[in-house]
C-alpha positions as CSV (number, residue, x, y, z in Angstrom):
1,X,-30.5,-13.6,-129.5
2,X,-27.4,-15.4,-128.7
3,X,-25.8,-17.8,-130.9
4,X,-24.2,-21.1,-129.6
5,X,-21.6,-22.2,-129.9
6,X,-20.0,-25.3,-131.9
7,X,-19.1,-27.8,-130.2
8,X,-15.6,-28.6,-131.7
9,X,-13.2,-30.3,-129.6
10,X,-15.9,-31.6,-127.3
11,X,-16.2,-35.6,-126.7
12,X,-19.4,-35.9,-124.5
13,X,-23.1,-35.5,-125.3
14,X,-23.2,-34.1,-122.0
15,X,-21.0,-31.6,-122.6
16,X,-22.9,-30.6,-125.3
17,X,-26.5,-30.6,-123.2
18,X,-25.0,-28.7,-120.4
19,X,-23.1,-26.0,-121.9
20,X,-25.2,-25.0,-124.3
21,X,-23.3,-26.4,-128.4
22,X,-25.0,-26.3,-131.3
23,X,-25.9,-29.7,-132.6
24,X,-27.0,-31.4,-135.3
25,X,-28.2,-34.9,-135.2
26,X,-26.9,-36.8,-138.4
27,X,-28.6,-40.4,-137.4
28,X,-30.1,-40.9,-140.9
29,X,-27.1,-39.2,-142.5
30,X,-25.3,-42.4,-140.7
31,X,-28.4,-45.3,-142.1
32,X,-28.4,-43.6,-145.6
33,X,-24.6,-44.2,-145.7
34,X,-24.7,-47.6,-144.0
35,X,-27.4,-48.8,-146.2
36,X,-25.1,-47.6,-149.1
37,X,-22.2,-49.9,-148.6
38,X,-20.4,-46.3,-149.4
39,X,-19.0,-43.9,-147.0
């Protein structure tokens, strides 16, 4: 099993998709902060 690779320095979502980046979506990380009012 290969492991992928982060993707740091990369801008795109596409980039991401097409060469292969790890990634972690943080979407309710973001709302949990938002809702907050702390960040």
């Amino acid at each position: 099993m290969t492991r992928k690779r982060l993707p740091i320095g990369i801008q795109t979502f596409r980039e991401i998709r097409e060469d292969d980046y790890y990634y972690v979506d943080k979407t309710a990380f973001a709302e949990q902060l938002i809702g907050s009012g702390k960040y």
